[in-house]
N, C-alpha and C positions, 0 to 999 in steps of 0.2 A: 736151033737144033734141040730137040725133044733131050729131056734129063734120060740118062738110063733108069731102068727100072731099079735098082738097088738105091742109085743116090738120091732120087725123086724125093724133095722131103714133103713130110708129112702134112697136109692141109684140110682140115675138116671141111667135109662137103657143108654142112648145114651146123650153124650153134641159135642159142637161144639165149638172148639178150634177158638176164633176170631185170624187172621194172618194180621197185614196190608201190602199193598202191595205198590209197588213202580215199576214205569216206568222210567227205564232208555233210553240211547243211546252215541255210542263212534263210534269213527271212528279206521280204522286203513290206518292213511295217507303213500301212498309209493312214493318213488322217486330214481331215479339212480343218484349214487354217485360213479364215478370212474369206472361207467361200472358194478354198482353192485346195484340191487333194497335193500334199506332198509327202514326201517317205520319208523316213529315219535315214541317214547316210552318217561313216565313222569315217576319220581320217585315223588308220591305222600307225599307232607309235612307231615314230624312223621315219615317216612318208613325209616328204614336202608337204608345204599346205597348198590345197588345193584336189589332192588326192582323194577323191570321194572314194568307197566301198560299202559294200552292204555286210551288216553284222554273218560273221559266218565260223564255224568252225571244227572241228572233228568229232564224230560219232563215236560217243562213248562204247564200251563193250553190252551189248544188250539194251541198246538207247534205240527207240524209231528216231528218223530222221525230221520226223517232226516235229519232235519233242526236245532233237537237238537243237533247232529253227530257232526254238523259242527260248532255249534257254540262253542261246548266245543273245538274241536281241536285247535281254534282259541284262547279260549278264557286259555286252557291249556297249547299251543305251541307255538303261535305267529305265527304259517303259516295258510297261506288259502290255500284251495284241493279244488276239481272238483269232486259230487258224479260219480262212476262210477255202483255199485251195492250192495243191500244187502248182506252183507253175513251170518246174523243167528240169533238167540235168545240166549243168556246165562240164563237159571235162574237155580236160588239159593235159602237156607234160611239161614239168619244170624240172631244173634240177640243185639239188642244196646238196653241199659236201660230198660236191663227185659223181652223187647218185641220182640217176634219173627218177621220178616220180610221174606216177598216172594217177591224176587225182580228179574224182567226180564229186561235184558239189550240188545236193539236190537245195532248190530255193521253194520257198512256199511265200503265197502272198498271205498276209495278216491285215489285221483291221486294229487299230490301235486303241487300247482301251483305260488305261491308264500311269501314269507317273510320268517323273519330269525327264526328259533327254538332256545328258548327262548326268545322271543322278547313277553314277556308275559305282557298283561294289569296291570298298579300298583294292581288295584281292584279285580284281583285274583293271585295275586303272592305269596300270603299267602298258596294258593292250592296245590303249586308243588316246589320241592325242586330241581330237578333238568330234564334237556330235552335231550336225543339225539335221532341218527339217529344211529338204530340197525341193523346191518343185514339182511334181511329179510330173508334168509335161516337158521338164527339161532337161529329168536325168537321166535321158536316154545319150544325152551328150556329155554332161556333167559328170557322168559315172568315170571311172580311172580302167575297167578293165571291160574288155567284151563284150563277155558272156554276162558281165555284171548288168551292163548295156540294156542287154535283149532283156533279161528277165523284166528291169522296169520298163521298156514297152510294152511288154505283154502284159503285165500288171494296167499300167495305162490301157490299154485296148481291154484288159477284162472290166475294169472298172467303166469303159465308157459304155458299152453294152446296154 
């Protein structure tokens, strides 16, 4: 039986879910080692070992996201790269302390140019537990997340070109 009109209680036809959002950026740096292209991979601090990821992290205020790319690779691995080109958007939704988050992560492929992996700044050594230099034909498997995934095959297929 239908509520009377009076006691009917109140239920909004339509709300709108607030989501905050986050702009990332990561690189995925390559270089030949022994005749064989591999990339920079971190296992980020907390992670089990084994947890490969690609240096990545939030677009400062007034920072392109290229410029974010590179600073974390630098500031994640201890090498400097040479942009060579975008390779894509990852987004996502996670959520930390309750709060849903939509987060887009632009990745750029780099060419690696110099310093040692792990030669990481004291002031974010805290970030990452450990660095190498992964295959690049195998971390499309090796990688720990996704979207982290795809970008180094598309790095691999631009590279094979």
């Amino acid at each position: 039986m239908p509520w009377p009109t009076a006691a009917r209680p109140h239920v909004p036809l339509c709300y709108k879910v607030v989501v905050r959002r986050e702009f990332s950026a990561g690189g995925v740096v390559v270089r030949n080692l022994r005749g064989r292209p591999a990339l920079a991979a971190i296992r980020p601090a907390g992670k089990p070992e084994g947890t490969w990821a690609l240096p990545k992290g939030l677009i400062g205020p007034g920072e392109r996201a290229e410029v974010t790319a590179l600073r974390e690779v630098r500031e994640e691995t201890g090498v400097e790269a040479t942009p060579v080109e975008k390779l894509g958007d990852v987004r996502y939704v996670y959520t930390w302390d309750g709060e849903r988050v939509f987060k887009v992560v632009s990745f750029f492929l780099f060419r690696y140019r110099a310093g040692r992996l792990g030669d990481i700044p004291p002031e974010h050594g805290h970030e990452v537990a450990e660095t190498r230099w992964l295959p690049l034909e195998e971390a499309p498997e090796l990688l720990a997340y996704k979207g982290e995934r795809e970008m180094a095959a598309k790095a691999l297929e631009r590279l094979s070109r």
